[in-house]
DSSP file (Angstrom, degrees, kcal/mol; ACC not computed):
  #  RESIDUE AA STRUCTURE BP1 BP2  ACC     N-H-->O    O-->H-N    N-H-->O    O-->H-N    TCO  KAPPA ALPHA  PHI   PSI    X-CA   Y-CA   Z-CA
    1    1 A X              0   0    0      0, 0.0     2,-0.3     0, 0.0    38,-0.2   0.000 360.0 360.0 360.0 141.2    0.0    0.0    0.0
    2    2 A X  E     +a   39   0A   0     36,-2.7    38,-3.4     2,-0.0     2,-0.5  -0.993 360.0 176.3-117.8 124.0    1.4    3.6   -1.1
    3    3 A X  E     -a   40   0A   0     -2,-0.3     2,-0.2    36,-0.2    38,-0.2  -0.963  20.1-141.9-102.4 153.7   -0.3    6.8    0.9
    4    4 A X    >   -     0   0    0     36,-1.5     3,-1.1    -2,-0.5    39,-0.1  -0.637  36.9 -66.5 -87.0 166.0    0.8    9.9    0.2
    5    5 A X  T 3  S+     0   0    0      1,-0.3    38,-3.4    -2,-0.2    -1,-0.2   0.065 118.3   7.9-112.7 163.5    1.3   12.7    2.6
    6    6 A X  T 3  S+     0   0    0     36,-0.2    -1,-0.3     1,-0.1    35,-0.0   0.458  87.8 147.2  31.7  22.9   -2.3   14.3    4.3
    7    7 A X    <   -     0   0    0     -3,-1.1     2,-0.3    33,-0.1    38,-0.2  -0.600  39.7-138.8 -81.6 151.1   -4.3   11.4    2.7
    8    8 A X  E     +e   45   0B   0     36,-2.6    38,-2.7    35,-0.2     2,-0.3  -0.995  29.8 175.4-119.1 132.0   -7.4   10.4    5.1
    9    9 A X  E     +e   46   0B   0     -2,-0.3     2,-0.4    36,-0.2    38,-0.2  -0.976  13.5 177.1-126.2 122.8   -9.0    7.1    6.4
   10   10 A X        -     0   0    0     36,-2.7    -2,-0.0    37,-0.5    35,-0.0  -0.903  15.9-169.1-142.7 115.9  -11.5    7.8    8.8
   11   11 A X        +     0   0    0     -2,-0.4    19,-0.8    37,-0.1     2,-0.2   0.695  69.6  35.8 -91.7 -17.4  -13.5    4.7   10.1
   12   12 A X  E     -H   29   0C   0     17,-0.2     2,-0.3    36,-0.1    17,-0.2  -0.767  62.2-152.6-128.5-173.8  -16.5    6.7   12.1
   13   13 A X  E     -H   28   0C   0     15,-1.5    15,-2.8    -2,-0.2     2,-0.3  -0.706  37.5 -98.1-162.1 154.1  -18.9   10.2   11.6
   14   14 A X  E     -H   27   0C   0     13,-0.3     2,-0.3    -2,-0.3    13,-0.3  -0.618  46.0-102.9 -70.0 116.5  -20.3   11.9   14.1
   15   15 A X        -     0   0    0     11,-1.0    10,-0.2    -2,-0.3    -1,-0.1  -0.495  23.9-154.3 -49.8 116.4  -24.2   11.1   14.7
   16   16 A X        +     0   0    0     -2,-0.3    -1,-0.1     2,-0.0     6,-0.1   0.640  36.5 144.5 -74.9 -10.0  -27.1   13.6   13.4
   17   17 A X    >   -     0   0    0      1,-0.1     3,-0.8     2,-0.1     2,-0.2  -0.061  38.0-122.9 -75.7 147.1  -29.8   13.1   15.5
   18   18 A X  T 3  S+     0   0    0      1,-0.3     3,-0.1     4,-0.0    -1,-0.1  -0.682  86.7  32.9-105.8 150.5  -32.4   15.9   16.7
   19   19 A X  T 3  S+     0   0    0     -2,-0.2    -1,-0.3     0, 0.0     2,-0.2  -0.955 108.9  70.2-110.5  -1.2  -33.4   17.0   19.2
   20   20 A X  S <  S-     0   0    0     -3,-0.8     5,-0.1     1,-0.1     2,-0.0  -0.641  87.4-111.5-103.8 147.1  -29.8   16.4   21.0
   21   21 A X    >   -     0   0    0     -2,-0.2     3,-1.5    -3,-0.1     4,-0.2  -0.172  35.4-100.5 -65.3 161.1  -26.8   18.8   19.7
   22   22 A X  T 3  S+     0   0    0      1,-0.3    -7,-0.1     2,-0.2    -1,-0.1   0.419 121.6  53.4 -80.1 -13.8  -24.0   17.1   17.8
   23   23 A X  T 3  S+     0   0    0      1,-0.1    -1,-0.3    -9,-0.1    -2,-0.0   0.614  96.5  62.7 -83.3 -17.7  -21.9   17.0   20.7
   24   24 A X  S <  S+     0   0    0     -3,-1.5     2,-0.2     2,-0.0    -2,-0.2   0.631  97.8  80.6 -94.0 -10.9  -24.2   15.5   22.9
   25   25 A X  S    S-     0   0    0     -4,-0.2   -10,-0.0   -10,-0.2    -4,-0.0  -0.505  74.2-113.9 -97.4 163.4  -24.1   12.5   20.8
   26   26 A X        -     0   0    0     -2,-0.2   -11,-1.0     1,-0.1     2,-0.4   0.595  32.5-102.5 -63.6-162.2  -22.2    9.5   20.1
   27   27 A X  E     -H   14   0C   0    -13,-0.3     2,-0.4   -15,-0.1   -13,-0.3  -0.843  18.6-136.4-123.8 160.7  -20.2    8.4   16.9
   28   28 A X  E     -H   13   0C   0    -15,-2.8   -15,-1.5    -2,-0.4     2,-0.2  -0.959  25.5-151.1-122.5 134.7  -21.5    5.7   14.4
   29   29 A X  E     +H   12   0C   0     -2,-0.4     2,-0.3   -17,-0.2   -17,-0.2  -0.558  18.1 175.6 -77.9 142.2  -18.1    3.0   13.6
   30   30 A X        -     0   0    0    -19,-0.8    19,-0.8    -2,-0.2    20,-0.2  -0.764  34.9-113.3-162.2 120.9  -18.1    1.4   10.1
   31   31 A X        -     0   0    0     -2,-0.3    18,-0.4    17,-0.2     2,-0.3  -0.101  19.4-149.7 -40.2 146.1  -14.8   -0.9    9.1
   32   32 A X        -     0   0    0     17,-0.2     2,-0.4    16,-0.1    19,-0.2  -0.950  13.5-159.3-130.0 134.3  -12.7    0.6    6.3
   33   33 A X  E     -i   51   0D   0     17,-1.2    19,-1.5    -2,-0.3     2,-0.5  -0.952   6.5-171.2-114.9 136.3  -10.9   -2.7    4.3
   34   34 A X  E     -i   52   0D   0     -2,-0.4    19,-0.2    17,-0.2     3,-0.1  -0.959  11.2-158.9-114.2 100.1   -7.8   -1.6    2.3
   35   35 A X    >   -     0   0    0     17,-2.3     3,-1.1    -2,-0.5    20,-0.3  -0.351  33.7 -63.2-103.1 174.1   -6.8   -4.5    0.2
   36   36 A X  T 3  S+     0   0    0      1,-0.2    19,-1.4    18,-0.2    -1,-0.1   0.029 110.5  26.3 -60.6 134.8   -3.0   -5.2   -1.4
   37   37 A X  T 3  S+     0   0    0      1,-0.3    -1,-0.2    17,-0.2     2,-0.1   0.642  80.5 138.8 123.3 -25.7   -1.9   -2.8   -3.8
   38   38 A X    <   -     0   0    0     -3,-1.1   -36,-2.7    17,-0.1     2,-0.3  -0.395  30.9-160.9-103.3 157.8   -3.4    0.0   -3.3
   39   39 A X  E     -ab   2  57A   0     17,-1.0    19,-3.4   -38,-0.2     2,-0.8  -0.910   5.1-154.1-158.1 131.5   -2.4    3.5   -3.4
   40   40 A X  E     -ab   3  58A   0    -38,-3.4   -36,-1.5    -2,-0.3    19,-0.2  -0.718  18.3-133.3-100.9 107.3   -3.7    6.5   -2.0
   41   41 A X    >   -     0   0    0     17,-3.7     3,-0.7    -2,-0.8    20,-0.3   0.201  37.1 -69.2 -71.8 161.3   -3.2    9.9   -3.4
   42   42 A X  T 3  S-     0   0    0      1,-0.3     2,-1.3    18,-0.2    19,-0.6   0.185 115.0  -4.1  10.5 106.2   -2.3   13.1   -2.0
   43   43 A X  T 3  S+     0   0    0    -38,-3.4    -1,-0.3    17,-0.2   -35,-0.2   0.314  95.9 158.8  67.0 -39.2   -5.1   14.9    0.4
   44   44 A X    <   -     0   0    0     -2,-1.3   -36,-2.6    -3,-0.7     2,-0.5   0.020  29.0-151.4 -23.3 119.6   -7.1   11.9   -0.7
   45   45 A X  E     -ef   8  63B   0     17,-2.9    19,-1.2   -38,-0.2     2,-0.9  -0.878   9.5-163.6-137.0 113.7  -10.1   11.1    1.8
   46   46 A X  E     -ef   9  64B   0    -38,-2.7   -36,-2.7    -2,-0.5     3,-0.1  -0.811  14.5-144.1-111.1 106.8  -11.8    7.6    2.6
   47   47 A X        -     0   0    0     -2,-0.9   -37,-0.5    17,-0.8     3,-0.4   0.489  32.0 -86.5  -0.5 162.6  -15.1    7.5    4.4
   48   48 A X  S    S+     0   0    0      1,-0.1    -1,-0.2   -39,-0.1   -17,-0.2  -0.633 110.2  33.5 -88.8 141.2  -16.1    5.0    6.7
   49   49 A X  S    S+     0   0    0    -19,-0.8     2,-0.2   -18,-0.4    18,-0.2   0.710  90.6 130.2  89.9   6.1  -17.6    1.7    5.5
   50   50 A X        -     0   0    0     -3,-0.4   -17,-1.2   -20,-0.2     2,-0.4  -0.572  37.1-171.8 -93.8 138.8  -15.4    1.8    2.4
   51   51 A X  E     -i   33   0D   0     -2,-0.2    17,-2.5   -19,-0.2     2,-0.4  -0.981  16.7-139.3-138.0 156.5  -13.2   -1.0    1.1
   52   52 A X  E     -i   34   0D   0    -19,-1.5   -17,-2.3    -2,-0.4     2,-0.2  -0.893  15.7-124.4-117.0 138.6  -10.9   -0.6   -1.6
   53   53 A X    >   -     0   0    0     -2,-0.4     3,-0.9     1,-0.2    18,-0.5  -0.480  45.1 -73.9 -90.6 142.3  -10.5   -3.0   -4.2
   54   54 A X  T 3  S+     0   0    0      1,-0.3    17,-1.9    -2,-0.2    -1,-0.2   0.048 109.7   1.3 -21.6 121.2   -7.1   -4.5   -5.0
   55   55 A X  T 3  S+     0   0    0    -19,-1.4    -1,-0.3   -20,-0.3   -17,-0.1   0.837  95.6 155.1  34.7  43.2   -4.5   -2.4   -6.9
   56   56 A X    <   -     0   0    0     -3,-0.9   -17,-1.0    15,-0.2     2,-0.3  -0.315  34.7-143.6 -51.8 162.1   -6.8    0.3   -6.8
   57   57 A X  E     -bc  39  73A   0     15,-1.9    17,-2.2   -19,-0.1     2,-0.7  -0.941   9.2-164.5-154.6 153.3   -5.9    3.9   -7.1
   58   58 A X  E     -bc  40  74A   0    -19,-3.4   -17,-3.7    -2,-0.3    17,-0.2  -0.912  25.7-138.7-136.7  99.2   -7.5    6.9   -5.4
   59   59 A X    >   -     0   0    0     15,-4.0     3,-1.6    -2,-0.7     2,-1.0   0.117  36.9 -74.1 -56.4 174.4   -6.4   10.2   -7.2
   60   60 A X  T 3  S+     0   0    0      1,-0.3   -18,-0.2   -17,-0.1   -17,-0.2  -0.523 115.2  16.6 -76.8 108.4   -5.4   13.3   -5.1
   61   61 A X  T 3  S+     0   0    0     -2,-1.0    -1,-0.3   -19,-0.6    -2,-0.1   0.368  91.2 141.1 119.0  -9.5   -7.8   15.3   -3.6
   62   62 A X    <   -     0   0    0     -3,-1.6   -17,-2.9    12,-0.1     2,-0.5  -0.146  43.2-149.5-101.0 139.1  -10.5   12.5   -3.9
   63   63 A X  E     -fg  45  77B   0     13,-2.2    16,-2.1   -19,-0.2     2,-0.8  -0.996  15.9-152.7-129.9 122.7  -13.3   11.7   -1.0
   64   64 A X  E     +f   46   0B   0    -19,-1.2   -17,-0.8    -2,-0.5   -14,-0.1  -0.831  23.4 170.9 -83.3  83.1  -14.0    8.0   -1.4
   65   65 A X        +     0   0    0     -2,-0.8     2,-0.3     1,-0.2    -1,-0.1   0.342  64.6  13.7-108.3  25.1  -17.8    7.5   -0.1
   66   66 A X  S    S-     0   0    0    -19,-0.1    -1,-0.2   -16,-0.0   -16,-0.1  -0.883 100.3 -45.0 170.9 174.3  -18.1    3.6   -1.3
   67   67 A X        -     0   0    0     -2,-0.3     2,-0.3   -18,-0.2   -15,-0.2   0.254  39.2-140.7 -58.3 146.7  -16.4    0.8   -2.5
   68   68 A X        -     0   0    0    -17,-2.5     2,-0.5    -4,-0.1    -1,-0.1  -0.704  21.8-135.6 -73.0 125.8  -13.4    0.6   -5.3
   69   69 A X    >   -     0   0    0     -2,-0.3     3,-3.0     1,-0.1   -17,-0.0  -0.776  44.7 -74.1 -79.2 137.6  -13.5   -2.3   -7.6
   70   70 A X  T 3  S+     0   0    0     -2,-0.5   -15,-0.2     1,-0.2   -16,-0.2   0.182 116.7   3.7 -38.5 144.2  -10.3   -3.8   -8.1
   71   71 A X  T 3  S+     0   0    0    -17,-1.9    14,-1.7   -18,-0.5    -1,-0.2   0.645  93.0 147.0  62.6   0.5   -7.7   -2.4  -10.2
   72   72 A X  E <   - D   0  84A   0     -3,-3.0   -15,-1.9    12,-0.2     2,-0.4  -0.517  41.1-147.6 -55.4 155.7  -10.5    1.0  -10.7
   73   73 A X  E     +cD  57  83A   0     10,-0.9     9,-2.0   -17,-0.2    10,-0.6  -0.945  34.6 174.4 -98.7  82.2   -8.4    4.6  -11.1
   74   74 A X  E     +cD  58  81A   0    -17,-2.2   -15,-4.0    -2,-0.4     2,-0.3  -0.741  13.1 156.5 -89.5 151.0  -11.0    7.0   -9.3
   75   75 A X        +     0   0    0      5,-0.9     2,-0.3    -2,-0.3   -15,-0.1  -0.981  23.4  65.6-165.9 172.2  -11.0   10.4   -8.4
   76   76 A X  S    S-     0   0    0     -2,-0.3   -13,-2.2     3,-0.1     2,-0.5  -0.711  79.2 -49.6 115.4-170.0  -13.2   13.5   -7.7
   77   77 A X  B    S+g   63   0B   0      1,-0.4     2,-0.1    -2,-0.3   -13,-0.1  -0.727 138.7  27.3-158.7 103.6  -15.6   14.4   -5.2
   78   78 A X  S    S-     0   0    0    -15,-0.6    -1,-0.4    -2,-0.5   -14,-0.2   0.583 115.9-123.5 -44.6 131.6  -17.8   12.3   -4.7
   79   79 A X        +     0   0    0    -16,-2.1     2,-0.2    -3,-0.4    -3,-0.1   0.224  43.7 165.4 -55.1 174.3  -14.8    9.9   -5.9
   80   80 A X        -     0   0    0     -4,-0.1    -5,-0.9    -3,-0.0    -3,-0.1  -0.442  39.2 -77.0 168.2 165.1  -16.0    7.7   -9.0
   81   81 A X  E     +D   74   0A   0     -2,-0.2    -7,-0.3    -7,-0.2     3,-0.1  -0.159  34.3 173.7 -81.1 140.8  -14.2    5.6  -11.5
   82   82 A X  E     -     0   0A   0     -9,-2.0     2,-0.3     1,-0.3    -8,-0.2   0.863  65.5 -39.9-100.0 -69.4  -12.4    7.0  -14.4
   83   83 A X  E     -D   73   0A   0    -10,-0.6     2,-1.0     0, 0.0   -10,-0.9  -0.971  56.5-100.6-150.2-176.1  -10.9    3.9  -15.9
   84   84 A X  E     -D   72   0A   0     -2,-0.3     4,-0.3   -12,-0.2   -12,-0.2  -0.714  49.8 -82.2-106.8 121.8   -9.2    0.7  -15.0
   85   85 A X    >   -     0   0    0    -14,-1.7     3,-1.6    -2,-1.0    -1,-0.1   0.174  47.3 -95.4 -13.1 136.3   -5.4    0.0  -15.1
   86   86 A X  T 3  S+     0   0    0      1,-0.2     3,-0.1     3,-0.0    -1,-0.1  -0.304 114.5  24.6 -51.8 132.2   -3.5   -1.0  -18.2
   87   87 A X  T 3  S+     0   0    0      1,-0.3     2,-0.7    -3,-0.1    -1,-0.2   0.310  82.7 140.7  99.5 -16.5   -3.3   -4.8  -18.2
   88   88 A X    <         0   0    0     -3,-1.6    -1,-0.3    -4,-0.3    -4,-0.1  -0.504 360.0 360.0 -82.5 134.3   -6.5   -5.4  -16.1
   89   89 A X              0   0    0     -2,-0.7    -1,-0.1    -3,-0.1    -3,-0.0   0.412 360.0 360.0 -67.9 360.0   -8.2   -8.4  -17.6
């Protein structure tokens, strides 16, 4: 796995619910899975609940809010797939 410098993986959020202020409340946790291969760009920011598919890549500046398929090239915000690596079958 390659990150690059400020990239963020952040496995919980903050809870919405009214009537109680956002402070008064709790967190919701969701697993983030990174699988072999992967590399994450620059500033690049993954969501909770996300897993990224094998030799993926997650261009710079990019907010990941659901899964990579293997070997995808995404970027953008909301992230989403550009094209797939040379050589995937």
């Amino acid at each position: 796995m390659l990150f690059a410098p400020y990239s963020f993986i952040v496995d919980h959020n903050h809870n919405l619910d009214l009537p109680l202020r956002i402070d008064e409340q709790g967190c919701a946790v969701k697993d983030i899975v990174i699988e072999d291969d992967v590399w994450i760009g620059a500033h690049a920011t993954v969501l909770p609940g996300v897993r990224l598919g094998r030799g993926c890549v997650v261009g710079a500046n990019a907010c990941v809010t659901r899964d990579v398929p293997p070997f995808a090239i995404v970027c953008g915000v909301p992230a989403v797939i550009k094209r797939y690596r040379v050589g995937y079958a």
